[in-house]
Structures are given as structure tokens and as C-alpha cells.
C-alpha positions in Angstrom: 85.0 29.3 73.0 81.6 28.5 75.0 80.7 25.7 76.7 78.1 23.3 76.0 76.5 20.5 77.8 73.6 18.1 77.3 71.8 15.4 78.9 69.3 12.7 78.7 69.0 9.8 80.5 67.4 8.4 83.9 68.6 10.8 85.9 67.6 13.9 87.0 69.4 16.6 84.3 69.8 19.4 86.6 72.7 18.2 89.2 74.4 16.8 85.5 74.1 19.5 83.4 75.9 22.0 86.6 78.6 19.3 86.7 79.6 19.3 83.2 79.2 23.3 83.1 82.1 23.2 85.9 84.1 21.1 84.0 83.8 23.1 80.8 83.9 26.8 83.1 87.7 27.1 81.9 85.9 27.7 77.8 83.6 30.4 79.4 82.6 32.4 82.4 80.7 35.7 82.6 77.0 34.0 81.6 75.9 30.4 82.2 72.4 28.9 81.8 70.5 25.5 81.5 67.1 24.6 79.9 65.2 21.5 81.2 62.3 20.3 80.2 59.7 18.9 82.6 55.9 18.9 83.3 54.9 19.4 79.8 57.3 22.5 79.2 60.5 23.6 79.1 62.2 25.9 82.3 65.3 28.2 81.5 67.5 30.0 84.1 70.3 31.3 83.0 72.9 34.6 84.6 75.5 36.7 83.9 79.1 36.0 86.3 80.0 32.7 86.7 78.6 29.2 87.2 78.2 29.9 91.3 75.9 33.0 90.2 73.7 30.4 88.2 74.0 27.6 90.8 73.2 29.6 93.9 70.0 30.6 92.2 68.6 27.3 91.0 69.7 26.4 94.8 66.5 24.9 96.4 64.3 25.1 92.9 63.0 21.9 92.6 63.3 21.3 88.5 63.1 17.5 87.7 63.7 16.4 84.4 65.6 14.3 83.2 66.3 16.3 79.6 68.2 19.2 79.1 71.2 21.7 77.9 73.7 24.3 79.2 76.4 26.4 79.0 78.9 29.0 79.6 79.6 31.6 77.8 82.8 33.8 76.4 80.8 36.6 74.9 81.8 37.5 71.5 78.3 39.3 70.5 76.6 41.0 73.1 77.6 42.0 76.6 77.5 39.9 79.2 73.9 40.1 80.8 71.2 38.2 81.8 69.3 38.6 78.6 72.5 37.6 76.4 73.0 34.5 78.2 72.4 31.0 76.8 70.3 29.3 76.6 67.9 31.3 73.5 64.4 30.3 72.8 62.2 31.4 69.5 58.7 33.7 70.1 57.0 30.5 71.5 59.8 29.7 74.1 59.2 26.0 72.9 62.3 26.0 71.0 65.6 26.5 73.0 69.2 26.7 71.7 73.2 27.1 72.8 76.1 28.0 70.4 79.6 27.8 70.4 80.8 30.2 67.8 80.3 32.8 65.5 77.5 33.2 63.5 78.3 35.8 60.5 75.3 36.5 58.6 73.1 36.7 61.5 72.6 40.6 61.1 71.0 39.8 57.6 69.2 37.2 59.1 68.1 38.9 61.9 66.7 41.3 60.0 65.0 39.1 58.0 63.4 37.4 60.4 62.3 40.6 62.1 60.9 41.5 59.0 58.3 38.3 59.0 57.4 39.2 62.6 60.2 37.8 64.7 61.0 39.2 68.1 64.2 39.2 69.5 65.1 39.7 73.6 69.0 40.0 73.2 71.8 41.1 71.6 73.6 37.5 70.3 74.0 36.1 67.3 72.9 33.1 68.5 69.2 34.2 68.9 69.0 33.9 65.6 68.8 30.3 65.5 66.0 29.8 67.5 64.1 31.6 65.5 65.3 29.9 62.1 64.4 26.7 63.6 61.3 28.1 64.3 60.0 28.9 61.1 61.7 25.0 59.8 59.9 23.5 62.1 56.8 20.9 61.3 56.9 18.4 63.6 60.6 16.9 63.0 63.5 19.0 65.3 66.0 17.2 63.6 65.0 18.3 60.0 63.8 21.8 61.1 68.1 22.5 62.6 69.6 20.7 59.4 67.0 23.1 57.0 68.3 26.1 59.9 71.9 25.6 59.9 71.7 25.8 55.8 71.3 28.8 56.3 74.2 30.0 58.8 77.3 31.2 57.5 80.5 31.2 60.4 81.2 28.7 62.7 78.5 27.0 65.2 78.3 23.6 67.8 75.0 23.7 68.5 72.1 21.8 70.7 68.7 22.5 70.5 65.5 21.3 72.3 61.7 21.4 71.3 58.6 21.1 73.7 57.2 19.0 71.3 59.8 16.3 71.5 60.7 16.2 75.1 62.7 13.0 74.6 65.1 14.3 71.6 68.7 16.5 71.5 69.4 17.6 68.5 73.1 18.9 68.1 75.5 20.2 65.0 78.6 21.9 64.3 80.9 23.3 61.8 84.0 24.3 63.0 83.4 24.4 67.0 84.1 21.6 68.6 81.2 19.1 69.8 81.3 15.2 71.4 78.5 13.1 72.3 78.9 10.9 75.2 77.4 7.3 75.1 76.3 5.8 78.8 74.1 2.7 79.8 70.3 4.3 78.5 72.1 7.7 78.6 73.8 10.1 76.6 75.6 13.4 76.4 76.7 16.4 74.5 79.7 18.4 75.2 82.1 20.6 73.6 84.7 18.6 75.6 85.3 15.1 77.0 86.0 16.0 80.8 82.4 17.5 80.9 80.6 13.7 81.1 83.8 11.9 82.4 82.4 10.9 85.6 79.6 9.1 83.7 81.1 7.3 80.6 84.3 7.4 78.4 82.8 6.4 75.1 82.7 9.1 72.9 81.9 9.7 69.9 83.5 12.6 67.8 81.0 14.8 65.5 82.2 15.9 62.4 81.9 18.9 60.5 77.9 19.7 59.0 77.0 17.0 61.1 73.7 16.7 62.7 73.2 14.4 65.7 69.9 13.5 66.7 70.0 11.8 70.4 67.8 10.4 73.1 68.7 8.1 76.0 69.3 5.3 73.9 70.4 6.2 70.6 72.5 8.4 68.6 71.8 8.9 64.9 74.4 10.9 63.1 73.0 12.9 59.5 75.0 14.8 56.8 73.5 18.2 55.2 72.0 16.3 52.8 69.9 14.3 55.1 71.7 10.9 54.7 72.6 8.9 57.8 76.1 9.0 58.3 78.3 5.9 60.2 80.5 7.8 63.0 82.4 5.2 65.5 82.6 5.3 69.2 86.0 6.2 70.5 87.1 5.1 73.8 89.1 8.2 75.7 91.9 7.4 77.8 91.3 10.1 80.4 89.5 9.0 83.5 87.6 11.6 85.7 90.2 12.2 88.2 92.7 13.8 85.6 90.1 16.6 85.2 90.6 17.0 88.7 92.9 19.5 90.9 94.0 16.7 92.6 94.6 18.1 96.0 96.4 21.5 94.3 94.8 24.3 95.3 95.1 25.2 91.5 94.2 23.8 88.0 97.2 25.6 86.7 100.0 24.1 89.8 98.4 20.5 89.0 99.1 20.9 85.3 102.8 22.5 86.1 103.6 19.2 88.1 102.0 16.9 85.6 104.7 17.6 83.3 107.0 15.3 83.8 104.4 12.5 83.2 103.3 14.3 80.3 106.6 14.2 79.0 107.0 10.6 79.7 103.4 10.0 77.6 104.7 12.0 74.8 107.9 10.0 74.3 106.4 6.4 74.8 106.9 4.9 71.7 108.8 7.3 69.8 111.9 7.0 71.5 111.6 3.5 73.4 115.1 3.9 75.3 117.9 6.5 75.5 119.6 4.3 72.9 116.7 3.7 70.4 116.1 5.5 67.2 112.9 8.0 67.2 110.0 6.3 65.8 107.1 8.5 64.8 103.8 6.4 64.0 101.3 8.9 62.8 103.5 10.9 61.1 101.8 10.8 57.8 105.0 11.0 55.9 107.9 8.6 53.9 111.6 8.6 54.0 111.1 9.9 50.7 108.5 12.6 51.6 110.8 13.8 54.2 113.5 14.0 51.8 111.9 15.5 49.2 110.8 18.8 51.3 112.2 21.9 50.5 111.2 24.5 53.6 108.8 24.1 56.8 106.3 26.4 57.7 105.2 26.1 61.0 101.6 27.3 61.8 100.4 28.3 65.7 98.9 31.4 67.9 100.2 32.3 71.0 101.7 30.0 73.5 102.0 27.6 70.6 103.8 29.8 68.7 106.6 30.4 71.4 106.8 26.4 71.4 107.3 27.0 67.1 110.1 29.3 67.9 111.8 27.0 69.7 111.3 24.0 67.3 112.6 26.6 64.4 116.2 26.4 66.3 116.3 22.5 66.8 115.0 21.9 63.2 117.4 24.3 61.3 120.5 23.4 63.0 119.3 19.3 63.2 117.8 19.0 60.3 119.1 22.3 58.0 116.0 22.9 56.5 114.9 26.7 56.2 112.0 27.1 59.1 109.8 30.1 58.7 106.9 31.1 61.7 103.8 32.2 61.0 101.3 33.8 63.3 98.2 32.0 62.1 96.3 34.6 62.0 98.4 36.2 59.8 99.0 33.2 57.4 95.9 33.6 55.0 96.2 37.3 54.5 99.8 37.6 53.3 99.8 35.3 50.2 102.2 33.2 51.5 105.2 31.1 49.4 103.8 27.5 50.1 104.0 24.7 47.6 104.1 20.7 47.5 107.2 20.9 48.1 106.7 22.6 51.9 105.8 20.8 55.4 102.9 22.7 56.9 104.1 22.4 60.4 100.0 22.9 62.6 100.4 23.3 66.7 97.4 23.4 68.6 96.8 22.4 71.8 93.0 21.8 71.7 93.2 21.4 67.6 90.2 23.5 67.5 91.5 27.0 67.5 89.8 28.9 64.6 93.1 31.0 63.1 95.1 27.7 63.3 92.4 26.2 61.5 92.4 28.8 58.7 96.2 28.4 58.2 96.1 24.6 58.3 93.3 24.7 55.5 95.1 27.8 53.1 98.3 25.7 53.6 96.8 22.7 52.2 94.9 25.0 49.9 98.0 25.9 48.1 99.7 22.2 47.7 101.3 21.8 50.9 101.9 18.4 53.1 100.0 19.2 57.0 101.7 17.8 59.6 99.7 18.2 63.0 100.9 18.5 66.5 97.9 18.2 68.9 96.7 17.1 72.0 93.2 16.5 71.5 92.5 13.2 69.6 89.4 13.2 67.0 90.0 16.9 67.0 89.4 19.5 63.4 92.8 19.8 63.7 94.0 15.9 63.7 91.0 15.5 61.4 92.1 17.9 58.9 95.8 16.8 58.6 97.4 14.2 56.3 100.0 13.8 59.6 99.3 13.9 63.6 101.8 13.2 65.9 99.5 14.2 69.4 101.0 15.7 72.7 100.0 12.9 75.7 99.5 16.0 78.1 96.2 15.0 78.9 93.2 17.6 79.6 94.4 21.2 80.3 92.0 22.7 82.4 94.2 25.9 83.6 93.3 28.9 80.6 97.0 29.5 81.0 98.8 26.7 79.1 101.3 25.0 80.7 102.1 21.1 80.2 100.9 21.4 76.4 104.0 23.9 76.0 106.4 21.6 77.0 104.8 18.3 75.1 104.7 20.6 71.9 108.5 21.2 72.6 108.9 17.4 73.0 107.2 16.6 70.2 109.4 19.1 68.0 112.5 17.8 69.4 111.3 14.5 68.3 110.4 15.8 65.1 113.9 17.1 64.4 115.6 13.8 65.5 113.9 12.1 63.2 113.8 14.5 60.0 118.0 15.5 60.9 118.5 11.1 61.0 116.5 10.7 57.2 117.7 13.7 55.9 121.4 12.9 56.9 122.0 16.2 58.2 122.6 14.8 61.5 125.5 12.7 62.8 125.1 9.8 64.2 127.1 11.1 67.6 125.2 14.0 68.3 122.2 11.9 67.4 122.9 9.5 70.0 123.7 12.7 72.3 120.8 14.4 71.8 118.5 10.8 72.1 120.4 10.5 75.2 119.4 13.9 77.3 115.8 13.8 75.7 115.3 10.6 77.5 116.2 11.8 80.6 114.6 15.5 80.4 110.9 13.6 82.4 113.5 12.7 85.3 115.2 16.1 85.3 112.0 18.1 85.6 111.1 15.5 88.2 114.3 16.9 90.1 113.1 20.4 89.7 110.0 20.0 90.7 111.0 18.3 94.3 112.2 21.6 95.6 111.8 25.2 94.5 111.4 27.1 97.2 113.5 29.4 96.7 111.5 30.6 93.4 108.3 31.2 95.7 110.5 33.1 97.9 111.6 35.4 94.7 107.9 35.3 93.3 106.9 37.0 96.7 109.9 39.4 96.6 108.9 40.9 93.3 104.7 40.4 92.9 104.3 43.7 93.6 107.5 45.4 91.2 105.9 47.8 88.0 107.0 45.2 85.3 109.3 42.5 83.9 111.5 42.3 81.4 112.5 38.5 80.2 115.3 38.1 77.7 117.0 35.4 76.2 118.7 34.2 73.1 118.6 31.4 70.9 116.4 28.7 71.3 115.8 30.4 74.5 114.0 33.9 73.2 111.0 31.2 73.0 111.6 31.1 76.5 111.7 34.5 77.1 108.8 35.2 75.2 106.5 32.8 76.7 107.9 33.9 80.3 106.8 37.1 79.9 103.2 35.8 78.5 102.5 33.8 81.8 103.1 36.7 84.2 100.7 38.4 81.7 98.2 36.2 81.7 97.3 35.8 85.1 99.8 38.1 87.4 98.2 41.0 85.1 101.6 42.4 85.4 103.0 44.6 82.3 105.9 42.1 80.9 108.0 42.0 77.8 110.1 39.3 76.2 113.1 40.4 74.1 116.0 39.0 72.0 118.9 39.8 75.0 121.1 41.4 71.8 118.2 43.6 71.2 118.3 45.2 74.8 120.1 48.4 73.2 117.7 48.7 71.0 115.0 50.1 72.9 114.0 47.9 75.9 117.0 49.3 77.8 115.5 52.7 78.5 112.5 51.0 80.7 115.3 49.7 83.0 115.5 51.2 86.6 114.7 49.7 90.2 111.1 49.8 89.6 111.5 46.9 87.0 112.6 43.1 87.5 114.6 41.7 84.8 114.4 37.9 83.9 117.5 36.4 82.3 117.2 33.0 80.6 120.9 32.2 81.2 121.4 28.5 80.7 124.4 27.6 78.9 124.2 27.9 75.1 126.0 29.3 72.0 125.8 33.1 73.3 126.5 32.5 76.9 128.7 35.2 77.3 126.7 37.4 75.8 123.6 37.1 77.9 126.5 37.9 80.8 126.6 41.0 79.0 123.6 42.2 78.9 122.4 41.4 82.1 125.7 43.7 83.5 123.8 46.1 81.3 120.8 45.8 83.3 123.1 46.0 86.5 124.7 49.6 85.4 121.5 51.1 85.2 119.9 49.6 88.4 118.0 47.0 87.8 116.9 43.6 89.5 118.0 40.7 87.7 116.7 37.2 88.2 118.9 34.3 86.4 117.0 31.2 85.0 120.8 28.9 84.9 122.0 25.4 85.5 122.5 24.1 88.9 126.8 24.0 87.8 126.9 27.4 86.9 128.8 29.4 89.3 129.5 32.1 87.3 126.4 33.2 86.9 126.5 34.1 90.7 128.7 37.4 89.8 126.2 38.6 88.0 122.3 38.0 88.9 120.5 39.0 92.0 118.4 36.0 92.4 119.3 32.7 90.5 116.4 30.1 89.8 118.5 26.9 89.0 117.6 24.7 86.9 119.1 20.7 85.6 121.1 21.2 82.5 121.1 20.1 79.3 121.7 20.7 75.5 120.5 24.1 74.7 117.9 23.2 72.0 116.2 21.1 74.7 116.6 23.8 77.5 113.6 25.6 76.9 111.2 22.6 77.8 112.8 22.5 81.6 113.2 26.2 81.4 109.6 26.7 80.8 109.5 24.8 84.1 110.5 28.2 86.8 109.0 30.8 84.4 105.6 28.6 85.1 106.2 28.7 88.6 107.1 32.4 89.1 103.7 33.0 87.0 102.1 31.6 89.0 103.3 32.5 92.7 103.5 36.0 91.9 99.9 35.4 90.9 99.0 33.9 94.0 100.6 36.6 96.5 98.8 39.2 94.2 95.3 37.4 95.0 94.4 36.5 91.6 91.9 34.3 90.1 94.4 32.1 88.1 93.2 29.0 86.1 90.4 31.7 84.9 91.9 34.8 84.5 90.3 38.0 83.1 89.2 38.8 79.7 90.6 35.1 78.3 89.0 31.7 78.0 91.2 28.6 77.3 90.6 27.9 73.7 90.1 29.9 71.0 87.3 28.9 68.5 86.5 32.1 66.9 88.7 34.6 64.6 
């Protein structure tokens, strides 16, 4: 979950290789480096803390160059130091490298290579490259990382640089995500587009045990075998300016009010009016195929996950199909009941998330049809799946996820439609119903948007309370869940998310004035009952705050504070619910002082097991 940049072209590489390692901070912050080379040799700085650590020293260093890598790192081996940060060179320091990934077998290989001589200068497992290079290496850079990575067992994006070539990249992955950029007599590398957006929005998406040799005015592409391989340039939709806070004093706040344009994306052309049926292009399956599935399992990790617990209520009760979850890290390691006759259901917001990867492929390992719900096009996950429908949420720069939660809840809703209308299973009134308040959810979350203030007035109120409880039923326990996650995330705040009928069970004894409650409350099937259990939050003292519709008066009896909210069917609810528990994430954040589109200890996607 690094970040990786690289340049060449006619400019000079050091003001380009800082601008793409801001872009790409949100995959890595406690070590960043760059090597360019210049005058005959090749100059690395690198530091642990974040990019402004690096940048503030290479502040006034005149480097030239127009040639070179970087990164920012998410340590997985090593501490973050100095010594562990990217870039790595071999004994020569002619040979310099940056990973994204996991390398598995480098202990073995390290001590191989220590064996014939080696020395090493840090604790990585990324070290070890440079040094396997090293030894490949005869006067062909491209050769000498396609005889290296042979050799590597895990997951790697790679680019390396040699002294001896000082016009060539070389770059590789398996597993990690990695995209060269194509300008006018320049090129790029980058785990992610947004990193050379300002410069060019031709991309071209590497592939799995691919090797890319570049300069400034070629890219060659080469399989493990050696053999040129034809890879086409993409053109990316995103512009510059959507990477971009866009006047918000946070990643995260741009991303919440994106939403209902994100929405809007996701729908065009699946559901062309409120009237229309759902038309899913993409989805990789028949009438027939459809019909013929016995059970879904859905496949995701973390705020993903809460969207598949939500999609689990609209597509048993629109669709009546058995839905089981699966954490996917979970998936491969409990020999799971999946045949041909079961819908692997894959959501990933940046498609490259390792554990999601690993179900996706045991899934199809045992006979199952992969569907794919992504918003990153050309990703391993869209690659990988004989179906991808893809969430229009553009780049999420914010670790915390926001926007990709609700299209991933769009998309399911869509998904149900459709299966319930082939399937029979739904009517065609509630279908029409249903068609009817999805289409106007993007203008309802516009309304909610306009005007919350009194949510920042609540967020302030309670950022300094010793924990939250969120609870909700239904289709709304997702919500619950994934409240409680945000506040988490980046209000470092102790939270739990509970089933509301499972208060008595446990969660109860936590309640007294020192605790906030959050009640999910919109209208639904167990209304009543979440009335309940927030009096039983009342008997014993505690603070409730009501998540309801803007009607409900009711609810007023009951809750201290009430965040209203537009209404509309319950299965759809949680994508506008997910709309306040955003918000009070993130002002209770704020008043506390944190650091929220990068918050501690996480980095925004998860590439490694």
C-alpha cells in the first residue's frame, strides 16, 4: 500500500516526482524518498515522517535531472526510519529500487545473498531486490529485473534505475497495482492515476508479471518469458482538479459532498429515468445465467463489507436468493460451499486490495461465476472478473472511505432491481416503486447536504464523550456498523456498532452518561422496536442521537438530538443515512484536532494480507 512514482522526460524530475508523491501520500506516509539521476550518478534522499519532512530537506538542493523515482511508504517490514525508507540501492549504489508489496521469500533470499557477499543497510524486504538485480545484471536493466523478479515470491509493483542506463525505467508488478503514464516525449509510473494527472491522461494499465521498460518516448511492455507483449493506452476520465480538495479544507468533506454526483455517475445508464428498467452493461451475465444461480456470496473487507451487509437485505427480500457475507480474509481459509451454480459477489473500492483478491480468485477456483463491483477501471479486480459493473465515484483521496460506500450501495440496489425483475421475484409495482426513489436518492442527498448545521453543532457537543454506541436494524445495522467505523477511523474515539435487538445482550452494560448513543431510526420494518431500545438507553442515562426522516415526529419523544434525514424505502436508507454518520465522523474529528484524510496507523488501500 506504498506509493510509487516515476519520471522521464524534458523536465526537471525533482519538482514531478514531489507532486505525484503528494498525490499518492493518502497510500503511504511515515518514509518517503526519490532517486535522480544526474551528472553521471544517481542522488537518493529519502526520510522517515511525511512527504514535508523529505521536501523541506531537498529544499534549496539543486538536483537536476530529468530521470527518476519515488515513494511513500506504509511500512510492512521494517520500522519506519531513515535507513528503511525507499528508495534501496545494491552494494554499488548504481542500482536503485521502490516496492509496493510484500516480498515473502526475501528472508531466504536475503540470506542467500549475504551468503555470496551481499551487504544490506536496512531492515525491508525490498532490499532484496536491489541486490538480486545486481547479481542479473550484464548490461541490460530490463533483462537483469525480469531474471530478479523470477525469483520473488509475494506481491511487488516495482521500478528500478541503473547508472549505467541513465535514460531507461524499468517497472513490474504482480499483484500491486502499477500505471504508466504516456505524455508528449515523456512518461510516468505510478501506482495510481491522480499521481501524473496534471501532465497527461493516457494511461496505460500494467498487467500482472509484466515488465515495462520506459524512456521519454517509448514504452515496451515484456511477459516473464521475455516476449513483447501488446498493452493499449486507456484514456482516464478524471481530470486533475477531481484529485483536488477543491476549496474544502478536507480530502474527506470534498469526497462527502461529491456524493450526490457520484450517485448520479453511478446510475447513468443503468437506470436512464425514474420510469425505465435497470440496464446493467458490463454485467457479464445472461437472463439465463441469472436464473440459473442458486446462492450469492458476496466478497469485501471493511467499509465494503458494511456496503455487502446492506446489499444482503435488498437482494434477499428483492430478489429471494440466499445471500451469505464473507469477510475476505476469511474466505480461503474456511473451505467454503461455492459451486457453478453460485454468484461470487467482489467489492472493492480500489480493486486492488490483496484479501479481496484472494477470495475473488478461490471463488473462481472452485467453479463460481465473479461478479465485480469496483471503482477503479483496468484494476486486478475488474481484470480478474468475468462481470464488472464499476462505482462512478471517481478518485478517493480521503483514507477514510466515503463516496465509494454509497456508489457500492447504489450499485447493489441496482443489482437487486435487476436480478428480483429476471428472476420474477419482484413485482412489477414495487419495481416501479423502488425505480422511482432510487432515481431521486442524488437529489435527496443534495437536500441534505444544503444545510446540516445542526449535526456540527451535535458533533461539537459530544467530541469529547468516552465512546459511542451506534445501533440499528435491518438493512440499517450496515449503517450502524459503518457509523461506528468512521468515528474510529479518524475521531480515534472507542465506537461499537450493534444489531439494536442485541442491546440486552451485552452492549447495554457500557451505557451511562459518559457514553453517546447513535440510533439509526429511519422508518423500516422494526421501527418500533428501535423506539424501544433507545428508551432503554434512556432508563439507564444515556445520550441518544436519532439518525430519522425529516416527517418523523415521534421520534422527538424519544432522542436527545435528532439528525434528520430525506426519507425513503428502507433498503435504500442506508446510502442517505451514511450521509450524517459521515459528517458527525468527521466534525467530531475536526473539534478534536485530528489529522483526518490520513489518519494514524492506516493507509487508504490495502495491497498486502
Amino acid at each position: 500500500m506504498c506509493g510509487i512514482v516515476g519520471y522521464t522526460g524534458g523536465r526537471e524530475a525533482c519538482p514531478v516526482l514531489l507532486d505525484g508523491l503528494k498525490r499518492l501520500e493518502y497510500r503511504g506516509y511515515d518514509s518517503a524518498g526519490i532517486a535522480v539521476f544526474n551528472d553521471g550518478r544517481v542522488a537518493v534522499h529519502k526520510a522517515a515522517g511525511k512527504l514535508s519532512v523529505l521536501a523541506s530537506a531537498l529544499d534549496g538542493v539543486q538536483l537536476g535531472g530529468s530521470i527518476g523515482i519515488g515513494h511513500t511508504r506504509w511500512a510492512t517490514h521494517g520500522r519506519p526510519s531513515d535507513e528503511n525508507a525507499h528508495p534501496h540501492v545494491d552494494c554499488s549504489g548504481e542500482i536503485v529500487v521502490v516496492h509496493n508489496g510484500i516480498i515473502e521469500n526475501y528472508l531466504s533470499l536475503k540470506e542467500d545473498l549475504v551468503a555470496r557477499g551481499h551487504r544490506f543497510t536496512s531492515e525491508t524486504d525490498t532490499e532484496v531486490v536491489a541486490h538480486l538485480v545486481e547479481e542479473a545484471y550484464d548490461g541490460d536493466l530490463a533483462e537483469a529485473v525480469r531474471q530478479a523478479i523470477l525469483r520473488l515470491d509475494g506481491s511487488f509493483a516495482l521500478a528500478v534505475m541503473c547508472r549505467h542506463e541513465p535514460n531507461l525505467l524499468v517497472a513490474a508488478r504482480r499483484h500491486s497495482p502499477l500505471v504508466v503514464g504516456v505524455g508528449s516525449n515523456e512518461n510516468f509510473i505510478a501506482s495510481d492515476v491522480p499521481a501524473f494527472l496534471a501532465y497527461t491522461k493516457r494511461v496505460h494499465f500494467i498487467e500482472d508479471d509484466t515488465v515495462a521498460v520506459i524512456n521519454r518516448t517509448s514504452v515496451e511492455f515484456r511477459g516473464l518469458d521475455g516476449r513483447p507483449i501488446v498493452n493499449n493506452v486507456h484514456e482516464v476520465e478524471w481530470d486533475a482538479a477531481m484529485a483536488e480538495r477543491g476549496g474544502y479544507e478536507h480530502f474527506m468533506l470534498k469526497e462527502i459532498h461529491e456524493q450526490p454526483v457520484a450517485l448520479r455517475e453511478t446510475m447513468r445508464g443503468r437506470l436512464s429515468s425514474e420510469h425505465a428498467d435497470v440496464a446493467l452493461e458490463g454485467l457479464g451475465l445472461s437472463d439465463e445465467d441469472i436464473r440459473s444461480i442458486d446462492k450469492i456470496v458476496i466478497v469485501a473487507c471493511g467499509t465494503a463489507y458494511h456496503a455487502a451487509m446492506a446489499g444482503k437485505y435488498m437482494i434477499e427480500r428483492l430478489v429471494r436468493l440466499p445471500v451469505e457475507l464473507d469477510v475476505a480474509s476469511e474466505l480461503r481459509y474456511r473451505d467454503p460451499i461455492i459451486d457453478d451454480r453460485t454468484l461470487a459477489l467482489v467489492i472493492s473500492q480500489s480493486g486492488e486490495t490483496a484479501d479481496t483478491l484472494a477470495g475473488l480468485r478461490e471463488a473462481r477456483r472452485r467453479g463460481a461465476r465473479v461478479l465485480a463491483v469496483c471503482n477503479v477501471v483496468g484494476s486486478s479486480v475488474a481484470r480478474e472478473s468475468g462481470g464488472v459493473l464499476y462505482t462512478y465515484a471517481g478518485p478517493e483521496i480521503a483514507v477514510a472511505s466515503t463516496k465509494a460506500y454509497t456508489t457500492q450501495l447504489m450499485v447493489l440496489a441496482l443489482i437487486a432491481l435487476h436480478f428480483g425483475r429476471v428472476r420474477g421475484a419482484l413485482t412489477p409495482d414495487r419495481d416501479a416503486d423502488l425505480r422511482r426513489m432510487l432515481w431521486t436518492i442524488p437529489e435527496q442527498a443534495d437536500l441534505f447536504l444544503a444545510d446540516y448545521g445542526d449535526l456540527i453543532d451535535c458533533a461539537e457537543r459530544y467530541h469529547n464523550i468516552g465512546g459511542f454506541l451506534y445501533m440499528g436494524r435491518g438493512p440499517n445495522l450496515a449503517s450502524a456498523l459503518e457509523g461506528a467505523l468512521k468515528i474510529k477511523e479518524i475521531a480515534y474515539i472507542h465506537a461499537e456498532g450493534y444489531a439494536a435487538g442485541e442491546m440486552k445482550h451485552g452492549p447495554i452494560a457500557m451505557i451511562d452518561p459518559t457514553m453517546a448513543t447513535v440510533a439509526v431510526s429511519t422508518k423500516g420494518r422494526t421501527y418500533e422496536k428501535v423506539l424501544s431500545n433507545i428508551l432503554e438507553v434512556k432508563a439507564r442515562m444515556g445520550e441518544v442521537i436519532a439518525v430519522a426522516g425529516r416527517h418523523d415526529e415521534e421520534i422527538a419523544k424519544y432522542a436527545d438530538h435528532i439528525i434528520r434525514v430525506p426519507e425513503t424505502d428502507e433498503l435504500l436508507s442506508p446510502i442517505l443515512n451514511a450521509l450524517p454518520l459521515q459528517l458527525l465522523a468527521y466534525h467530531v474529528a475536526k473539534f478534536r484536532g485530528h489529522e483526518i484524510d490520513q489518519p494514524r496507523n492506516l493507509a487508504k488501500s490495502v495491497t498486502v494480507e
